[in-house]
C-alpha positions in Angstrom: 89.0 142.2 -107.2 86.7 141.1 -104.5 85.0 143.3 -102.0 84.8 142.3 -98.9 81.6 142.1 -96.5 83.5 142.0 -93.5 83.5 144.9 -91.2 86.8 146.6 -91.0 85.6 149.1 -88.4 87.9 149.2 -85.6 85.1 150.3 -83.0 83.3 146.6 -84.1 83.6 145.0 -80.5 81.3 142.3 -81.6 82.3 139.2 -79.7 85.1 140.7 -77.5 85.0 140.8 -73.5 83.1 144.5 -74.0 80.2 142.8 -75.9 79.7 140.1 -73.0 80.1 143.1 -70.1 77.4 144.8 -72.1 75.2 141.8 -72.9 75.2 140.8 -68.7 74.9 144.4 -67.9 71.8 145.3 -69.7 70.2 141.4 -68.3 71.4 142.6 -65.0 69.6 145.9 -65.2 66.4 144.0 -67.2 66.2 142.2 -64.2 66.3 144.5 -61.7 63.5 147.0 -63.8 61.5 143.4 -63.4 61.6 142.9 -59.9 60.7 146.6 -59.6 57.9 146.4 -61.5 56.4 143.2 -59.8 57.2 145.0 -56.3 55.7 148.0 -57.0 52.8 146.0 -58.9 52.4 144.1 -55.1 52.6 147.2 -53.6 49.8 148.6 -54.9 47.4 145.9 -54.9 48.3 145.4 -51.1 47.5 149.4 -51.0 44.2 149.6 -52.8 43.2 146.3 -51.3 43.8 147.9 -47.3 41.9 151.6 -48.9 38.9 148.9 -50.1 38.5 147.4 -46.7 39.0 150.6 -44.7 36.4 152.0 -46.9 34.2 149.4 -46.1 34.6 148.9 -42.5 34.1 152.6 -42.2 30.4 152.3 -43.8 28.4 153.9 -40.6 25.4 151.8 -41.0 27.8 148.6 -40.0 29.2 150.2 -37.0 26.3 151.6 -35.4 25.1 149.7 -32.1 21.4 149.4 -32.6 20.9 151.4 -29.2 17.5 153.6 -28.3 17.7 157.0 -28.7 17.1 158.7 -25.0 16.4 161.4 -23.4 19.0 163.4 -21.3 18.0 161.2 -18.1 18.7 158.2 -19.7 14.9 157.2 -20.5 14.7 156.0 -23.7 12.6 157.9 -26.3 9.2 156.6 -27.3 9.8 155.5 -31.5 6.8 156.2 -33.4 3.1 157.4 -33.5 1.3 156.5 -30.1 -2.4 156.8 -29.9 -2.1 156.5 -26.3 -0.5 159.9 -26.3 -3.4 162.2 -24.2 -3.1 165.2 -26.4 -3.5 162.8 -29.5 -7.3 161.8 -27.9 -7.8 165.4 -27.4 -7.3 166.3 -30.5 -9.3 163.3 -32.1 -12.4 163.8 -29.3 -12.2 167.6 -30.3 -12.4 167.1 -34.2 -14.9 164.3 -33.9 -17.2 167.5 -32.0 -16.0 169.6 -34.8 -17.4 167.6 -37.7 -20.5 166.6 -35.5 -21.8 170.3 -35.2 -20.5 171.1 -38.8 -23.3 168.1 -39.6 -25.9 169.5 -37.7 -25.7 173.1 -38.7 -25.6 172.3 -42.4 -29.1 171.1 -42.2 
């Protein structure tokens, strides 16, 4: 008395036109989750990549126009320390005095 390896389950489909329907179902569905992936993977780059270059167009110091700050007439506003500036001579005149008589009182 031999025993027999053989499946004798009646629910064994293996090989019947069920097993093919589920075999090109679940390649069909493979496929699709695939393309989803590399769609949403293309997606995203696209995304971040236009978010990178809005970022970096928006950096102020590349859009600024190099134009002279002015005054509410429209002059433009002298940049800087001037030594031609009369109160500027005033002052240095006047301190000049100021250390001179310091000088000669200390003697």
């Amino acid at each position: 008395m031999a025993i027999s390896k053989k499946n004798t389950n009646s629910a064994d489909v293996s090989g019947g036109w069920f097993d093919g329907m589920l075999e090109s179902t679940g390649e069909l569905i493979g496929g699709i989750y695939d393309d989803a992936v590399d769609i949403t993977k293309d997606v995203a780059s696209g995304w971040f990549e236009s978010q990178k270059a809005a970022r970096e167009s928006a950096n102020p110091e590349d859009n600024r126009t190099p134009e002279p700050a002015q005054t509410p007439n429209g002059q433009p506003l002298q940049q800087g320390f001037s030594l031609s500036n009369p109160y500027v001579i005033g002052g240095g005149v006047g301190l000049l005095l100021l250390v001179v008589l310091v000088l000669m009182l200390k003697e």
